[in-house]
C-alpha positions in Angstrom: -102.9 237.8 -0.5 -100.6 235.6 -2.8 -97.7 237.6 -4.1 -97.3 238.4 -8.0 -94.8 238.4 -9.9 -93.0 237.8 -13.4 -89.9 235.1 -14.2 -86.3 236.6 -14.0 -85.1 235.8 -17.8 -82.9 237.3 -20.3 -84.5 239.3 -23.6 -83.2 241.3 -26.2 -85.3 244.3 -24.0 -82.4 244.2 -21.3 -79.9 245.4 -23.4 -82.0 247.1 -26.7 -83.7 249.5 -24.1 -80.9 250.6 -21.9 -78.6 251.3 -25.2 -81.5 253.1 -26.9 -81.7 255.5 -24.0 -78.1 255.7 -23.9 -77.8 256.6 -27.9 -80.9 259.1 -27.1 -79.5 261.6 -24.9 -76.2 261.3 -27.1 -78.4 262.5 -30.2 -79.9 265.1 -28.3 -76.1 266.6 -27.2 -75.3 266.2 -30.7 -78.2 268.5 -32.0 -78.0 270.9 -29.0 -73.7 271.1 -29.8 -74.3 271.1 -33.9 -77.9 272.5 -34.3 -79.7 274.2 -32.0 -77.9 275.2 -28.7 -80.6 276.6 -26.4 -82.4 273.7 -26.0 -81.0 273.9 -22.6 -82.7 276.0 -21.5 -85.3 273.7 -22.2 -84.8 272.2 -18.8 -86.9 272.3 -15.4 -87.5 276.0 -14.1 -89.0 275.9 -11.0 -92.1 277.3 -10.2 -92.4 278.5 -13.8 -95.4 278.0 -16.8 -92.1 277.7 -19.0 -90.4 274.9 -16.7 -93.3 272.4 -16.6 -92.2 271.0 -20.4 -88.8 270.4 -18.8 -90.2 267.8 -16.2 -90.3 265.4 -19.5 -87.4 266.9 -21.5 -85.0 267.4 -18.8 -83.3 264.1 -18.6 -82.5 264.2 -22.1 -80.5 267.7 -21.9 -76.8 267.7 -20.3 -74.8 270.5 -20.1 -71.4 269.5 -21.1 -69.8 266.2 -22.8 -68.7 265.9 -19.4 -71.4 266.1 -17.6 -73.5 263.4 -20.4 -70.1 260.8 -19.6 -71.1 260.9 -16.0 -74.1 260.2 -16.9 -74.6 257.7 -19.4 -72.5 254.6 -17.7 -74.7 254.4 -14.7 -77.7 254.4 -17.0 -77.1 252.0 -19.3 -76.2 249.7 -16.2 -78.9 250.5 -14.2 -81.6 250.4 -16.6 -80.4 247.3 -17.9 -80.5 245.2 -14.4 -84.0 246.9 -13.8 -85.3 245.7 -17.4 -83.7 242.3 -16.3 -84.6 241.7 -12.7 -88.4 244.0 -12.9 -89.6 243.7 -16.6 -93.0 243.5 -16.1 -93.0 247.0 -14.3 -89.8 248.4 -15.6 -91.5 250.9 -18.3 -93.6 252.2 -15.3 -90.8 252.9 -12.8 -88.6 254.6 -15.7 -91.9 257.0 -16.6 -93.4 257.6 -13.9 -89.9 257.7 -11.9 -88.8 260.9 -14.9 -92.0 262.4 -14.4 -92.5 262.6 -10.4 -89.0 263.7 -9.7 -89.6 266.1 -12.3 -92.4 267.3 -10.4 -90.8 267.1 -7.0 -87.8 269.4 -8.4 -90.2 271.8 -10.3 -91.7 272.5 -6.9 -88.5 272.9 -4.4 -85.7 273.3 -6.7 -83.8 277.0 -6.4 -84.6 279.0 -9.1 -82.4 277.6 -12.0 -82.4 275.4 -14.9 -82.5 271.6 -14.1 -81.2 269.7 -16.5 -79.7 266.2 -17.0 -80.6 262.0 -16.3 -79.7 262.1 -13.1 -82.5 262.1 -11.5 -83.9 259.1 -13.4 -80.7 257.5 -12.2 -81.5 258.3 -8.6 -85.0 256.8 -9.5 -83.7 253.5 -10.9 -80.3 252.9 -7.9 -82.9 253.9 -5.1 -85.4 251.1 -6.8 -83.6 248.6 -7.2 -81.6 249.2 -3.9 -84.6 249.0 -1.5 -86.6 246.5 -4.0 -83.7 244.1 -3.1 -83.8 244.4 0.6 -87.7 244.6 0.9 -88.0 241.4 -1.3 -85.5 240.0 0.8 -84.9 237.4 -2.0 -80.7 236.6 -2.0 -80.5 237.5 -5.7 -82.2 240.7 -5.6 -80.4 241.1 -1.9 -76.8 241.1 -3.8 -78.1 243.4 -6.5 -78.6 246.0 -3.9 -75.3 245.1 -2.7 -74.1 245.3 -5.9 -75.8 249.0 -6.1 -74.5 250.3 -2.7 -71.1 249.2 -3.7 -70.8 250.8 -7.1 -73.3 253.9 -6.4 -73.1 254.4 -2.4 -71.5 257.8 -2.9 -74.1 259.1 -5.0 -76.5 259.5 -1.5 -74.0 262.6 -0.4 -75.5 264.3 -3.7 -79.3 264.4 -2.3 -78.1 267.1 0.2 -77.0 270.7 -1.6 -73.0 270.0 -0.6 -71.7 271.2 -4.2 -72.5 274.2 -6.2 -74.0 273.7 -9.8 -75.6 270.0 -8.7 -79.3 269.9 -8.7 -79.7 267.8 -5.7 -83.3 268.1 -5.3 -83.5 266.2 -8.9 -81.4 263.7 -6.7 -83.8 264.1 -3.6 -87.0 263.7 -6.0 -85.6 260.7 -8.0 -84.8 258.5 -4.8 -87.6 259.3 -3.2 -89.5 258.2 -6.2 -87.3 255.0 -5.9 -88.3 254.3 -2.7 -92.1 254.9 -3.2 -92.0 252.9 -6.2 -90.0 249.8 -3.9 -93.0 250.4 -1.2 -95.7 250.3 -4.0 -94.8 247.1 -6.3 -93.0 245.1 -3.3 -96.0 242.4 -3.9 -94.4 242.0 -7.2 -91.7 239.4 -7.2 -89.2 238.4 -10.2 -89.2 234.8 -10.2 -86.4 232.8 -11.9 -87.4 230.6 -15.0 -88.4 226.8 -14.1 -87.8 223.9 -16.9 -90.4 221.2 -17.2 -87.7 218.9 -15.0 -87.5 221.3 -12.3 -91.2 221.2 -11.8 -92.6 218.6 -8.9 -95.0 216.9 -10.9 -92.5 215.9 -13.7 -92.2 212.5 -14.9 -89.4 211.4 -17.4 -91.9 208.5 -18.8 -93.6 211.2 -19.9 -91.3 213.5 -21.8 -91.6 214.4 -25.4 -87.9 214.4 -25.7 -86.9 211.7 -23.8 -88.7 209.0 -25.7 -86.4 209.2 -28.5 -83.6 207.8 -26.2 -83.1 204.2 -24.7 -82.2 203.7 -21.0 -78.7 203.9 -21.8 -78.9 207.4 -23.0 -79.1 205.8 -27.1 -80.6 207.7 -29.5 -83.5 205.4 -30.9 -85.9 208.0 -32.4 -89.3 208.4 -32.2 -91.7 204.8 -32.0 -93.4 206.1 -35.6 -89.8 205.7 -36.5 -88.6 202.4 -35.5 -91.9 201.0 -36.7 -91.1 202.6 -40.2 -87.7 200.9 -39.9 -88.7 197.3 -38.8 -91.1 197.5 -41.2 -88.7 198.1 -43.7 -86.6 195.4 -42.4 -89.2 192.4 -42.4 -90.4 193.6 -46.1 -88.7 192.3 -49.0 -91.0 195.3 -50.7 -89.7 198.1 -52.1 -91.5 201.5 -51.3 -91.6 204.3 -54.1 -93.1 207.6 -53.2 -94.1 209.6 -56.6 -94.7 213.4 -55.9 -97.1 214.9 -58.5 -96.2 218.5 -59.6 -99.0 219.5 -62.5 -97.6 221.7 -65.2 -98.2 226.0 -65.2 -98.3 226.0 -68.5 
């Protein structure tokens, strides 16, 4: 089965998204610090009728301006090289990556209140990570390089080896990365080709350069230089009257 995929290509979506998510969660710490407070408790709670709203809300709430810093430089990174390198699946990694590590927390987590991006960042470094090396394309194969370089420490925090870390939000959201690598690794980001980088071009044939001579002269288009050496062999003077009729 021939592989699909969608050309590797900057738009304004590679940077707009990441920094609206970014200016988001920074929104939602400045109403919970100047407004309303308990909407953190508005977080995953485990087991719990009450908690199942937080699987959705729960990467917008942080606990501390401390905790939101931690979180907000990885995220605007991350999400920017997945909207760059995977935009034809991006949205669908980023929801479904929030809501099935949601899920995977709501059902294992201790009882608690999970809160925080987090695990949407363990969704989006374990993504692109193992996209990279599946693919095994060199681009994508120094983005995950890129990844283990920057984020490698971030796999200790999967395992419950600090207090007051929900590491099964980490747990969920990898493993959510690495499902979603297994499920779209048919779809490939291929760079953009020009019309010269294609086999079948032919330089006779292009639009653009006809209007130059085989000395790399601007000449213009043939309508052109016929207008001109008509003009030249014609004694005749041309006058063009333009016809406005009057409103009133």
């Amino acid at each position: 089965m021939a592989k699909t995929g969608t050309h590797i290509r900057y738009s304004t979506g590679v940077i707009a998204y990441p920094v609206f998510f970014v200016m988001l969660i920074w929104l939602v710490f400045w109403f919970q610090v100047r407004v309303f407070p308990p909407i953190k408790t508005l977080g995953i709670i485990p087991r719990s009728i009450d908690g199942i709203p937080g699987i959705v809300l729960s990467p917008l709430i942080h606990a501390d301006i401390l905790h939101l810093y931690h979180n907000t430089l990885p995220l605007l990174f991350l999400s920017a090289a997945l909207f760059y390198f995977y935009r034809k699946i991006a949205w669908k990694v980023v929801l479904y990556g929030i809501i099935i590590s949601g899920l995977f927390t709501w059902f294992i987590g201790r009882p608690s209140i999970h809160i925080g991006a987090s695990g949407l960042i363990y969704v989006l470094a374990s993504f692109i990570f193992f996209k990279g090396i599946f693919t095994k394309y060199y681009r994508l194969v120094a983005l995950s390089l890129i990844i283990v370089f920057l984020y490698g420490s971030m796999v200790w925090y999967i395992f419950p080896v600090k207090d007051g870390i929900s590491w099964e939000g980490h747990l969920g959201g990898a493993l959510a990365g690495l499902l979603f690598a297994l499920y779209f690794r048919k779809s490939l980001p291929i760079p953009e080709r020009y019309a010269w980088q294609e086999p079948t071009y032919n330089e006779e044939n292009d639009p653009f350069l006809k209007h130059f001579d085989e000395n790399g002269n601007f000449v213009g288009s043939k309508e052109l230089q016929e207008r001109e050496e008509k003009a030249n062999n014609s004694n005749d003077i041309e006058i063009n009257y333009i016809y406005k009729p009057n409103k009133d």
